[in-house]
C-alpha positions in Angstrom: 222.2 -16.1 121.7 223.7 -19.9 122.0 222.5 -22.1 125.1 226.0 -23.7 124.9 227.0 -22.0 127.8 223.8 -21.8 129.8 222.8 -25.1 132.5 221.1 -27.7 131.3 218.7 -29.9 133.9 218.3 -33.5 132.4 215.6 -35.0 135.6 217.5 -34.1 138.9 220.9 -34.2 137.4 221.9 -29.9 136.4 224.9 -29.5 134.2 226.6 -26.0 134.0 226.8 -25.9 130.9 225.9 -27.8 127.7 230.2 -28.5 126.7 230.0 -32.2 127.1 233.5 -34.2 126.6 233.1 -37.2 125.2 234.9 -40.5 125.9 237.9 -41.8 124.6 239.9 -44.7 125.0 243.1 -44.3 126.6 244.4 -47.7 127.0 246.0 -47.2 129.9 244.8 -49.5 132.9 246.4 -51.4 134.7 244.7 -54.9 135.3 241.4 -52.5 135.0 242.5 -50.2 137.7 242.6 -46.6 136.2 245.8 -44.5 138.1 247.7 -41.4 137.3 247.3 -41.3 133.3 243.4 -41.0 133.7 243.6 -38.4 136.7 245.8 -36.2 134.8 243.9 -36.9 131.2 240.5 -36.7 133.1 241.6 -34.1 135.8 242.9 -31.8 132.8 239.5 -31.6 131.2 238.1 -31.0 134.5 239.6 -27.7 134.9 238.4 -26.2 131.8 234.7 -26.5 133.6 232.8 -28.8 131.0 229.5 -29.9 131.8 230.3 -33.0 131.7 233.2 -35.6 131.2 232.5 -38.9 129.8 235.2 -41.8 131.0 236.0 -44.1 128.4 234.3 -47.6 127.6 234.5 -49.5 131.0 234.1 -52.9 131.2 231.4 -54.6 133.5 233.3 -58.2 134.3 237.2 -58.2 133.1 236.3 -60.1 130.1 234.2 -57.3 129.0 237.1 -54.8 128.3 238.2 -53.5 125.1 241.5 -54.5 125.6 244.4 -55.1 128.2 244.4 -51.5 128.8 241.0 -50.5 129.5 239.2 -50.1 132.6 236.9 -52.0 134.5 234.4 -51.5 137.1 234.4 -55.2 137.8 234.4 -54.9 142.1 234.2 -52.3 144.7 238.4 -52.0 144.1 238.0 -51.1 140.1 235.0 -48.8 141.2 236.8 -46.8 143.8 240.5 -46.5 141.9 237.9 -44.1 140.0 237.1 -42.3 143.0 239.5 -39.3 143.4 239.1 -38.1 139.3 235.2 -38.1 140.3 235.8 -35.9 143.4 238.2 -33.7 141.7 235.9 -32.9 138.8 233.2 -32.6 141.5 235.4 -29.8 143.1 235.3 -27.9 139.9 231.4 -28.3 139.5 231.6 -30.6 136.6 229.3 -34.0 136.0 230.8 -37.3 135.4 229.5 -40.3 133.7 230.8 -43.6 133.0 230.3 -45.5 129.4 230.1 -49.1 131.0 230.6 -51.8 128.2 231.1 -55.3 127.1 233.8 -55.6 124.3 231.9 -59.1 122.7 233.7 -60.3 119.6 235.8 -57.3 119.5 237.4 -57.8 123.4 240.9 -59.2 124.0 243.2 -56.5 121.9 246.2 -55.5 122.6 246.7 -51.6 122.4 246.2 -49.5 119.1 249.9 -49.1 118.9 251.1 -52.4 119.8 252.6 -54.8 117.2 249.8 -57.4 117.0 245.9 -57.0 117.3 244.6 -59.8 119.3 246.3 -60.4 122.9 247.4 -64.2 124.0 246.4 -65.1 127.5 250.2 -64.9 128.5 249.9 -60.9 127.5 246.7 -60.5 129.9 244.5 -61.4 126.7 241.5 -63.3 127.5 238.6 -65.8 125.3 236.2 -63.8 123.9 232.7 -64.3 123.8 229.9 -62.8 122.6 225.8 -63.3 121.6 226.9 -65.6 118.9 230.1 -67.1 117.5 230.3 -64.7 114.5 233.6 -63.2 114.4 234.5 -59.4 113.7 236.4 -58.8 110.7 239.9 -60.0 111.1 239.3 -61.0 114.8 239.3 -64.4 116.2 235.9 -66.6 116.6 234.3 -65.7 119.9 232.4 -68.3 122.3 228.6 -67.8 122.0 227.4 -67.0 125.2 224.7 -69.5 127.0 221.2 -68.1 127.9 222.2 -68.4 131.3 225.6 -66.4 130.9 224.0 -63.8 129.3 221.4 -63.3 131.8 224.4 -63.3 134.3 226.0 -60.7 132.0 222.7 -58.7 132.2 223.0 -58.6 136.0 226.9 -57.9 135.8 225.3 -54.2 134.2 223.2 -53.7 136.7 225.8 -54.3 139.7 228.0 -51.7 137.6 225.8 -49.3 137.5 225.3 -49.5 141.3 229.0 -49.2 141.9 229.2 -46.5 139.6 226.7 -44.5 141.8 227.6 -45.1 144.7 231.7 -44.3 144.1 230.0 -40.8 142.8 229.2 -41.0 139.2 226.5 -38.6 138.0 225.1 -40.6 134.7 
């Protein structure tokens, strides 16, 4: 007989079951700030009892995201606009996790459906930067970080991850 269906306990965290959605980019923040396109998208999967429900690649600092349209966990304000998808899938016994993320030399897009890639600073677009100034494939050179900055960066993960847990995240 499958496990599929049967919990799974990974330390203290138990899953119902061993369905796991994975994340995808929606592209639909607003300034970082997830709202009623990730409820509904989220909220959806929510219903159908996975074990868990992976929210797309969040960004740590604003910089960090994808592009204009993906989410941040940048404050206590980003954290919490996450706040009632977590308690909903919560209400239906499902686990949530958060993928957090820093975009590097591929940050700064515009949305996959736009008509342009890269996004200017007077679309929201921002300077990327990255471990080195070696540009992605067709994408602008990015700003090599300092040693300092990324050390900054590296504590910028770790202050995510406490907002993620304490607005409710499970992993």
């Amino acid at each position: 007989m499958s496990a599929l269906f049967t919990p799974l306990k990974i330390r203290e965290t138990v899953f119902q079951n061993r369905v796991w959605v994975s994340p995808m980019c929606q592209y639909q923040a607003t300034h970082g700030h997830i709202g009623q396109w990730h409820r509904s998208h989220l909220g959806a999967f929510a219903t159908g009892a996975p074990g868990l429900i992976m929210v797309e690649a969040t960004g740590v600092i604003p910089e960090g995201r994808i592009s204009i349209g993906c989410p941040s966990i940048e404050d206590d304000a980003h954290a919490n606009s996450f706040k009632e998808v977590i308690d909903f899938a919560h209400s239906q016994n499902v686990k949530i996790g958060i993928q957090l993320a820093h975009a590097g030399r591929k940050a700064s897009t515009m949305r996959p459906w736009d008509d342009h890639r890269i996004a200017t600073i007077d679309e929201g677009g921002w300077e990327a930067t990255s471990s080195s100034a070696t540009a992605f494939e067709g994408y602008p050179i990015p700003r090599a970080l300092t040693i300092n900055e990324i050390k900054d960066l590296t504590e910028k993960f770790s202050e995510a991850a406490e907002r993620a847990v304490k607005v409710g995240f499970d992993v």
